[in-house]
N, C-alpha and C positions, 0 to 999 in steps of 0.2 A: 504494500500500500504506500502510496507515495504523499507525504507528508504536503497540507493542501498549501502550506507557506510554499514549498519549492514548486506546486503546479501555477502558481500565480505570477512568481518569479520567471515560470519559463513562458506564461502567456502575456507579461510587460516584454520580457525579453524578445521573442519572437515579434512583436507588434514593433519593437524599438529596430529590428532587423529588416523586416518589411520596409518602414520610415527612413530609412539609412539606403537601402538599396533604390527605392521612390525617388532620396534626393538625389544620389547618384546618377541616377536612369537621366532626369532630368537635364543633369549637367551636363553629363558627358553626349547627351542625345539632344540636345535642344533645335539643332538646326533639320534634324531627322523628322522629333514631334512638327514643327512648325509646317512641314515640308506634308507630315500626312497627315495634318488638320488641314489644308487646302484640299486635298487630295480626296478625303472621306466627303467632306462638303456637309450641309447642313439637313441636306434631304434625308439621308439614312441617320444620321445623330438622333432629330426626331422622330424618323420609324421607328429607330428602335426602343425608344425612349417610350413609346406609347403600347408598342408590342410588350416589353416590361411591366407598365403602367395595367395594363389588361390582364398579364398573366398577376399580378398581385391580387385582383380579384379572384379571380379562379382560386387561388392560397385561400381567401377569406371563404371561399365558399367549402373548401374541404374542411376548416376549421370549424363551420356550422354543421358539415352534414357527421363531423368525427362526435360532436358533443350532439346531434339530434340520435346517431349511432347509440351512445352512453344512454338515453333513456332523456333527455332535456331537450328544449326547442328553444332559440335564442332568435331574434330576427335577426335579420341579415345585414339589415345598419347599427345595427348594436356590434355583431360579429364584426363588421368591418370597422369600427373606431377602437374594440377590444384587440384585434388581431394587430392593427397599424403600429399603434398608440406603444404594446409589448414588444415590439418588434425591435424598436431602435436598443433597447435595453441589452440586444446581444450583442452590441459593438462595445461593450465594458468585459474588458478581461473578469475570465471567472464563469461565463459559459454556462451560468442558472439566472441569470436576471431577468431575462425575458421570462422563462419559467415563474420563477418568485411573484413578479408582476402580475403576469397571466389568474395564478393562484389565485392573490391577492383580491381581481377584479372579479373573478367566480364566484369565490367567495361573498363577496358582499353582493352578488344577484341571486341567493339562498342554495347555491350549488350544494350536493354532499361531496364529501374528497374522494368518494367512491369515483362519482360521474366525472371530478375534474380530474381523476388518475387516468380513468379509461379513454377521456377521451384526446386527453393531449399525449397517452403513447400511441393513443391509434391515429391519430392526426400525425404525427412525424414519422412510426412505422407506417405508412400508408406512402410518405412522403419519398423515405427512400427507400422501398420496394419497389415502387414505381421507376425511379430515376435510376435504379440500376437493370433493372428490365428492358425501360427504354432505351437507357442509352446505351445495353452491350448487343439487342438486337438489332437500333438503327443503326450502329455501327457493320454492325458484322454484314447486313445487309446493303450496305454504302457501295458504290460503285470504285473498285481500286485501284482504275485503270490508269489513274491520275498518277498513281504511287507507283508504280512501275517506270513510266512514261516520263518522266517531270520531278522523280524526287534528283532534284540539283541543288536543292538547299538540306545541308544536315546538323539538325539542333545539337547545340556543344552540348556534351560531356555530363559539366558544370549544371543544367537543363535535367538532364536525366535522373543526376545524382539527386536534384531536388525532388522530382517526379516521383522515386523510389521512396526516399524519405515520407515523405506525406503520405505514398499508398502505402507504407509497411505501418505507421504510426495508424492511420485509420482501419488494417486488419488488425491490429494489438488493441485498440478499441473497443473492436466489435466483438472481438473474440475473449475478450478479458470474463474472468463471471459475470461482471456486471450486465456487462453487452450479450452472453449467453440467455440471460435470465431476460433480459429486455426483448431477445430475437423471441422466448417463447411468448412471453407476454404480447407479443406485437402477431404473433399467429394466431391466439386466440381471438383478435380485434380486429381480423383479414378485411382488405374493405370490398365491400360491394362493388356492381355493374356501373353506378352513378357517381363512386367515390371514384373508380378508374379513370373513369369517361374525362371529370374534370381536371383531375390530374395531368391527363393525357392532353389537354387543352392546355395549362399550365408549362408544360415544357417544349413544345410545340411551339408556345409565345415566347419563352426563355430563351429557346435552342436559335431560335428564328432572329432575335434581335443582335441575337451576335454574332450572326449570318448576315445581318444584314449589312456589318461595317467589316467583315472579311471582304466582301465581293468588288468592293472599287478597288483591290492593290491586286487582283490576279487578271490575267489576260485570260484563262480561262474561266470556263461557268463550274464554281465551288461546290462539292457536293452538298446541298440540304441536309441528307438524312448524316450523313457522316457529321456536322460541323452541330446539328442539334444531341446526337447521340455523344458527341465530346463535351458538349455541353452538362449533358446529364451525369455523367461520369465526374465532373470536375463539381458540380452542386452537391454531390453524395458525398466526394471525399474530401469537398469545406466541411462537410455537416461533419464526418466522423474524425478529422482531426481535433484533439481536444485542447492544444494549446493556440489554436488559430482564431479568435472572436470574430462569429458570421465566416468562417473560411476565409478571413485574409490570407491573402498570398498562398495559399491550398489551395484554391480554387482556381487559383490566375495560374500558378505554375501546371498547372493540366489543360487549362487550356493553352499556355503557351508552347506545351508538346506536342499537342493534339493539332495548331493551327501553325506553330512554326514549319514543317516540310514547307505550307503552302502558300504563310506571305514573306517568308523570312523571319528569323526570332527577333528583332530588335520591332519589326512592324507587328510582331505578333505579342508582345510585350506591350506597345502602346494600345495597343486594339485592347489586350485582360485590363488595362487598365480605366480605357473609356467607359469598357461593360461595367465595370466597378462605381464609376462614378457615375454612369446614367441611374446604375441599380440604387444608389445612394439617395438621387435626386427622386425618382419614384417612389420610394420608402417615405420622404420627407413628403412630397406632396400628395400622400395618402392621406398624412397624418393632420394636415394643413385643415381639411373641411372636419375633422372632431374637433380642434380646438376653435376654428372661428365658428362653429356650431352651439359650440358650447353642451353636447350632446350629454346626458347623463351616462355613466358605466353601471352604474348601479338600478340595480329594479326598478 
């Protein structure tokens, strides 16, 4: 058991690694960035930005139908200022504040902890069952011809070594007791035809926005299913990396393996990083109509 003072240290440290390497990127890439902020242009920033914006609904609506699941019915604009509002909470090292929150807000709408246990393991195991399903079948089914043909670009070393790091930390996760005992309890909570369905919409809008700012740096037409199925693969092992808050740099470093062959790593660096900050910008302006609403959390 690893003492929770040294897990906090390694999740300030890791965020302070990330921030170090961000201003790096920066400095040493500035005339790179400028060069593919003309390049992207404004049309796909906003696609994507709104494909994001959509698939966060979908998220709010898994959230109601996980706790309509548990035996409770919440509207859906309630759900949606509960789900936003908890959300920013996971960008604080420590990896239970969005939880704590959530709790907190069930709580005071007469929830039992029964209903708010079952229904936010089945709302996340829902979440990434899904996004490992999706993304090893749209993958495997992704057209390869590209990778035969056109692999001219090969991600350094440096790349992989992180790639590995993150996927071995996220199987040690899953596979710890803890993550055993969570895999069964998330079987017992399997979701339904209509929990899939939205889900399936949900990364389909996720996979898609970050497709949609790969496709101005290739001369060829990018694969879809490949670059959403990287997608999903890289949301599942932010979520199971534990020293990563929200999968910083877990999530970017898969996708910058998964999309460096095809626009170059340094363009594929700044691309995990735009999807980052569009994601950030979506998150905030979810959150924007609970507070100028003034909406109650409470019953």
């Amino acid at each position: 058991m690893i003492a929770p003072g040294l897990k906090t240290a390694a999740k300030w440290a890791w965020v302070l690694l990330v921030a170090v390497f961000v201003g790096y990127y920066a400095f040493t890439r500035h005339e790179l960035i400028q060069e593919s902020f003309a390049r992207l242009g404004w049309v796909p920033i906003l696609a994507a930005l709104l494909s994001i914006s959509l698939a966060k609904l979908t998220l709010v609506e898994n959230m109601r139908s996980a706790v309509r699941r548990a035996g409770k019915a919440i509207p859906f604009d309630a759900c949606f200022c509960i789900y936003n509002l908890t959300q920013l909470a996971k960008y604080v090292p420590g990896s239970v504040w969005q939880f704590v929150s959530r709790i907190a807000i069930l709580r005071e709408r007469g929830l039992s902890v029964s209903v708010i246990r079952d229904s936010i393991l089945a709302e996340h195991a829902w979440v990434l069952a899904t996004a490992l399903v999706f993304g090893v079948v749209l993958v495997a089914l992704s057209d390869w011809s590209w990778l035969v043909r056109d692999f001219d670009v090969v991600v350094p070393a440096y790349a992989w070594v992180v790639l590995a790091l993150v996927i071995s930390t996220a199987l040690i996760g899953a596979f710890s007791p803890l993550g055993r005992r969570f895999l069964a309890w998330s079987w017992s909570l399997r979701p339904g035809g209509y929990a899939i369905t939205v889900l399936m919409g949900a990364w389909l809008l996720l996979g898609s926005a970050f497709w949609l700012t790969l496709s101005p740096f290739s001369v060829d037409t990018i694969s879809w299913s490949y670059v959403v199925g990287v997608y999903c693969l890289a949301y599942l092992v932010g979520f199971l990396v534990p020293f990563a808050p929200a999968g910083l740099g877990a999530r970017e470093a898969v996708l910058v393996a998964g999309a460096g062959p095809l626009v170059g790593v340094d363009v594929a660096i700044f691309l995990a990083a735009v999807n980052r900050i569009l994601y950030l910008l979506a998150e905030f302006g979810m959150v924007a109509p609970c507070l100028l609403l003034r909406r109650p959390l409470a019953a």
